[in-house]
C-alpha positions as CSV (number, residue, x, y, z in Angstrom):
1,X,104.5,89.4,150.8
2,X,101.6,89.9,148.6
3,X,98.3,90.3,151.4
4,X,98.8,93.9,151.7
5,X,99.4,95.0,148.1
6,X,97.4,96.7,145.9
7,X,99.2,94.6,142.6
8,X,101.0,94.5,140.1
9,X,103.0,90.8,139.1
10,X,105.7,91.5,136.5
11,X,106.9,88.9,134.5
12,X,109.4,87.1,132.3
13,X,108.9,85.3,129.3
14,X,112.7,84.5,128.0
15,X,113.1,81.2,129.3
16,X,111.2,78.1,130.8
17,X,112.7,78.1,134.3
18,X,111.6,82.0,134.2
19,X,108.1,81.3,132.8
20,X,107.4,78.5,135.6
21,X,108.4,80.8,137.9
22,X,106.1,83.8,136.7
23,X,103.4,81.5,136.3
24,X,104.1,80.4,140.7
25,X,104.8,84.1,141.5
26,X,100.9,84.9,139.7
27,X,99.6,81.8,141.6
28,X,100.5,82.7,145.1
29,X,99.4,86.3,144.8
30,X,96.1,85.5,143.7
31,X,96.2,83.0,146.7
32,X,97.1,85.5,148.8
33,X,95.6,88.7,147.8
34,X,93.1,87.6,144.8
35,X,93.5,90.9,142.8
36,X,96.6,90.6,140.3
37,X,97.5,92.5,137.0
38,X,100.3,90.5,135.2
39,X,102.6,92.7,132.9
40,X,105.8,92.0,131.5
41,X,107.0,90.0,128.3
42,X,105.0,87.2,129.5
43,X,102.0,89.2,128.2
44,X,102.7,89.0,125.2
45,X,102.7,85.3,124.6
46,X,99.7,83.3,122.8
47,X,99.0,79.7,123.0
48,X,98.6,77.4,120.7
49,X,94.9,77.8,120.7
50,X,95.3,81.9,120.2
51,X,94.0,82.9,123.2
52,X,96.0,84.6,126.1
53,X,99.0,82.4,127.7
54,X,98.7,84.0,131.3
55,X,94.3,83.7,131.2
56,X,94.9,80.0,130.1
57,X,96.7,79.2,133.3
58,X,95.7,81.7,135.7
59,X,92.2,82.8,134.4
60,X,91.2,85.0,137.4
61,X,93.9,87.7,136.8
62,X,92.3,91.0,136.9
63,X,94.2,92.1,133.5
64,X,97.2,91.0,131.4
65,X,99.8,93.4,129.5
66,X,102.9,93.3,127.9
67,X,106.2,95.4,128.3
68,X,106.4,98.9,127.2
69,X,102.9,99.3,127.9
70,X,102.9,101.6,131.2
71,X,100.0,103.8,130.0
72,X,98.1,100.5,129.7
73,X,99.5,99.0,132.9
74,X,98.2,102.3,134.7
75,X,94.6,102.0,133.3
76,X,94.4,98.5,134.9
77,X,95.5,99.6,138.0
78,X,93.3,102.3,138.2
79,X,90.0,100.3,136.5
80,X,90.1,98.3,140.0
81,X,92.0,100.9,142.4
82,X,90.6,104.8,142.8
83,X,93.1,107.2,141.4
84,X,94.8,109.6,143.8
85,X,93.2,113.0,143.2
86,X,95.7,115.5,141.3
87,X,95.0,118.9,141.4
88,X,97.2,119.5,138.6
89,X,95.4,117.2,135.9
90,X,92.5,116.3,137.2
91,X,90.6,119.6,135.2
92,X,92.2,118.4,132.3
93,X,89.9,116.8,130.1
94,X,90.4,113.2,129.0
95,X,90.5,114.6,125.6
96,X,93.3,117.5,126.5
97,X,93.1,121.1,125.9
98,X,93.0,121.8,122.0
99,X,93.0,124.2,119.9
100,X,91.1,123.6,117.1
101,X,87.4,123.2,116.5
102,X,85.4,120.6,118.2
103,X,84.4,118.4,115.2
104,X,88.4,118.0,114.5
105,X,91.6,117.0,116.3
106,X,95.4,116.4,115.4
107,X,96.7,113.3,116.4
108,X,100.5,113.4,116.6
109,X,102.1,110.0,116.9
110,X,106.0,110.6,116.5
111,X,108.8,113.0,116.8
112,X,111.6,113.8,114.3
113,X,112.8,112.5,111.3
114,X,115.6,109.9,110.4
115,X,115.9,111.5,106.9
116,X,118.8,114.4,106.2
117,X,116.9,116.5,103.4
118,X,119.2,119.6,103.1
119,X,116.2,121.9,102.8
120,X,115.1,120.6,106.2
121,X,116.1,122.0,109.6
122,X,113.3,119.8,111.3
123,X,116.4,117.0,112.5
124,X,118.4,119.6,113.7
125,X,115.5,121.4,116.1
126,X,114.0,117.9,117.1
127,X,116.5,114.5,116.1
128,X,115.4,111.5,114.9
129,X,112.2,109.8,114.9
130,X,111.1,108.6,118.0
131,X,107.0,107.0,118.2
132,X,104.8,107.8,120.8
133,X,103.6,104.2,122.1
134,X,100.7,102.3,120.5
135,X,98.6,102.3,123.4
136,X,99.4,106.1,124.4
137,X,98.7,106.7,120.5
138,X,95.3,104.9,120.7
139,X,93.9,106.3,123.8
140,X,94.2,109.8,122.8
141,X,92.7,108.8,119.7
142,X,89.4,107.1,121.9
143,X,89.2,110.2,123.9
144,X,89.1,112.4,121.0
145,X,86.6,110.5,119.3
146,X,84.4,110.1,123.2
147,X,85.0,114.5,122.7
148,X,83.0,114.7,119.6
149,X,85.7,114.9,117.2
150,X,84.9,113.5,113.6
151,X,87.6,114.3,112.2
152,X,91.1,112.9,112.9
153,X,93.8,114.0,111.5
154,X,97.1,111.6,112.0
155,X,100.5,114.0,111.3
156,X,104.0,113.2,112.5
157,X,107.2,114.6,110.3
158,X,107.1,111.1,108.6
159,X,103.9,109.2,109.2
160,X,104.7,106.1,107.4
161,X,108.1,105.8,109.1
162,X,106.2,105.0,112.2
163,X,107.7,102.5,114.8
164,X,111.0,101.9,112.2
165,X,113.6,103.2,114.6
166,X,112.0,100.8,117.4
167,X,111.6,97.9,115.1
168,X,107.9,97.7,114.9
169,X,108.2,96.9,118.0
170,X,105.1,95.5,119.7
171,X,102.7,97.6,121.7
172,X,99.2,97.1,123.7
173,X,96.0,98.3,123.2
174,X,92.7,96.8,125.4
175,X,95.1,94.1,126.0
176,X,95.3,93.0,122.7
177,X,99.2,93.0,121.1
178,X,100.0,95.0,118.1
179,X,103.0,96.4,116.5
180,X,104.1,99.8,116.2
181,X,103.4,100.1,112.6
182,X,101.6,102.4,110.3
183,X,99.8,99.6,109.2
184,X,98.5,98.4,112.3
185,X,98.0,101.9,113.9
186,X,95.8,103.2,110.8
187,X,93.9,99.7,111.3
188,X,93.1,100.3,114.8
189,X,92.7,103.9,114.7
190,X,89.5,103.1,111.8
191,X,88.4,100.6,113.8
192,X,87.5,103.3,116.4
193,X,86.7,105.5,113.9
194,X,84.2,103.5,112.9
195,X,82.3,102.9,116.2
196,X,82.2,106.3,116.8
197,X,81.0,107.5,112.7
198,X,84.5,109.6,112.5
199,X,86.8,109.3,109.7
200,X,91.0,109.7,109.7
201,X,93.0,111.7,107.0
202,X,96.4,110.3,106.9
203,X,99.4,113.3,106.8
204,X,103.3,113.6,106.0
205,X,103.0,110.5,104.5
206,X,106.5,109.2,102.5
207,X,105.9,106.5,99.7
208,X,106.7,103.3,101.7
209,X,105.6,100.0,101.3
210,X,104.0,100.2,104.1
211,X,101.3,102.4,102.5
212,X,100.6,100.1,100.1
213,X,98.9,98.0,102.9
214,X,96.8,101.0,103.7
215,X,95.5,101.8,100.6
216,X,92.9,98.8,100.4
217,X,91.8,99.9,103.5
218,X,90.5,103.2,101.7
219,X,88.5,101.2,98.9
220,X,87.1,98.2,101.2
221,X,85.6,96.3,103.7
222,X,84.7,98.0,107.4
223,X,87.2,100.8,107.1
224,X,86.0,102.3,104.1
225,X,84.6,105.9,104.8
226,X,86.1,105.9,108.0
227,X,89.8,105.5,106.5
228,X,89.3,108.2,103.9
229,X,90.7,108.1,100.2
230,X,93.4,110.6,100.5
231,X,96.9,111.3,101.4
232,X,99.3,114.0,102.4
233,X,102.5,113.3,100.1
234,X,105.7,115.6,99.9
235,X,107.1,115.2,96.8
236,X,109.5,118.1,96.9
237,X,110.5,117.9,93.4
238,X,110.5,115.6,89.9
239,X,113.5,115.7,88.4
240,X,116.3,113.3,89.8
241,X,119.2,115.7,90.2
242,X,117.7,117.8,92.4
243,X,116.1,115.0,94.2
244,X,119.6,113.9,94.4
245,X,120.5,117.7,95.5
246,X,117.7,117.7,98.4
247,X,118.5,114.1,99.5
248,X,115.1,113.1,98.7
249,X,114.4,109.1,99.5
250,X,112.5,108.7,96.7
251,X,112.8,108.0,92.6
252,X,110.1,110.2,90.3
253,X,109.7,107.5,88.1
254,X,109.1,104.5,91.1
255,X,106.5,107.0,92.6
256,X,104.5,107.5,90.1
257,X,104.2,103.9,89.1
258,X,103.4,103.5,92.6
259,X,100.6,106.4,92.8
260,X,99.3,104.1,89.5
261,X,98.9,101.4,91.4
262,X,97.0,102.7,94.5
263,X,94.4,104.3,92.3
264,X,94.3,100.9,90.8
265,X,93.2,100.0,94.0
266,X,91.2,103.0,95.5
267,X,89.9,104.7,92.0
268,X,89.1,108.2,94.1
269,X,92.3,108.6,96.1
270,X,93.2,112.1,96.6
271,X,96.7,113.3,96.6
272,X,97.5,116.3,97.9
273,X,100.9,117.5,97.7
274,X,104.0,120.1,98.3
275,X,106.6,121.3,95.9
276,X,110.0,123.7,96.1
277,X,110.4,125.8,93.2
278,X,113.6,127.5,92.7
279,X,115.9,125.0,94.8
280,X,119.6,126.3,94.7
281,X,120.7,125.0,91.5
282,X,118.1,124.5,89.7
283,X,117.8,124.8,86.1
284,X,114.7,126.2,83.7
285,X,115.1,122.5,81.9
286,X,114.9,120.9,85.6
287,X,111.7,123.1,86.8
């Protein structure tokens, strides 16, 4: 069954009988063949000691990865077997074609927008927010960075929104699990900033908790200068009726309390900002 494959073992994680069986199925094709990549949800699991559940057991598997990680999957498979050529994408470069200088690269890492501002068309043209996965995310980001780009520049219709709709679900990067969240995207994405003497400017970015667990990253430890002090926030407007008007998701009052306390935190954030003047409706009083 497994001598003349090439392999891949998928596995299951849900329940014991499941597990044992995983952990047989992983056994015999190493018996058998001796090159196995597990994936599946068993990839995900940790023992007690922190270290990988699969390695622990079977420590001769080639490479371990968890579900919804094909991208990463396909990079293990292709680490240990040559890729087919393509003529199609082969010429492509690892960092794609782009359009803007070399020294600086968009990084795009969702779709659409769960919000219904009534100024915006942007749900009608692309629907609601879907992510790009973490590991798809991240190694566009390292092959940017490998291209001589030093300047990143993370954008989506609603950056800090990332990975909601999918319930910060968890993703895989270098075989290492981590969720699809802002917080952990920005963290990884410095981290190879930082190794390569880039920086990343954070864009389109809605005032959610979530950036409050970004901003120390801006003022501290190894991602400061490599996470830089600055932020791309939409207000749209100040006054609370027409925020009400536009559907805004946000309170005038609770923002600014909560720009006060990020420059608490990182004295020289920058803020830069857009603004409608001249919304239907709107008064002299309320500009």
């Amino acid at each position: 069954m497994y001598a003349g494959a090439d392999l891949v073992v998928n596995t299951c994680g849900f329940i014991d009988e499941a597990v044992q069986e995983s952990f047989d199925a992983i056994g015999k094709a190493l018996s058998e063949n001796g090159k196995v990549i597990v994936t599946g949800c068993l990839g995900a699991k940790k023992s007690a000691s922190g270290t990988g559940f699969i390695e622990e057991v079977h420590p001769k598997v080639l490479a371990v990865t968890g579900s919804h990680a094909t991208n990463e999957v396909m990079n293990a498979v292709h680490t240990h077997l040559p890729k087919p050529h393509d003529p199609f994408t082969d010429l492509v470069p690892p960092a794609g074609i782009k359009l803007t200088p070399r020294h600086y690269a968009y990084l795009k890492i969702s779709q659409g927008c769960n919000h219904r501002c009534t100024f915006c068309i942007i749900t009608s043209m692309r629907g609601d927010l879907v992510p790009r996965p973490v590991a798809e995310v991240m190694l566009e980001a390292e092959n940017l960075f490998k291209s001589g780009v030093k300047e990143l520049l993370v954008i989506s219709q609603a950056t800090s929104a990332y990975g909601v709709d999918v319930k910060y679900r968890t993703g895989f990067w270098n075989a290492k699990p981590f969720k699809t969240r802002m917080t952990d995207l920005v963290g990884a994405v410095g981290e190879l900033a930082a190794q390569y003497g880039a920086w990343v400017c954070l864009h389109y970015v809605y005032p959610y908790p979530s950036v409050d667990e970004v901003i120390p990253m801006m003022a501290e430890g190894p991602f400061k200068g490599h996470v830089l002090p600055y932020l791309d926030v939409l207000f749209q407007h100040a006054h609370p009726e027409v925020l009400k008007c536009m559907k805004r998701p946000a309170n005038a009052e609770k923002v600014l309390e909560r720009v006060k306390a990020w420059r608490v935190i990182c004295s020289d954030l920058t803020i830069r900002s857009t603004f409608i003047a001249g919304f239907p409706g709107e008064t002299e009083e309320q500009f």
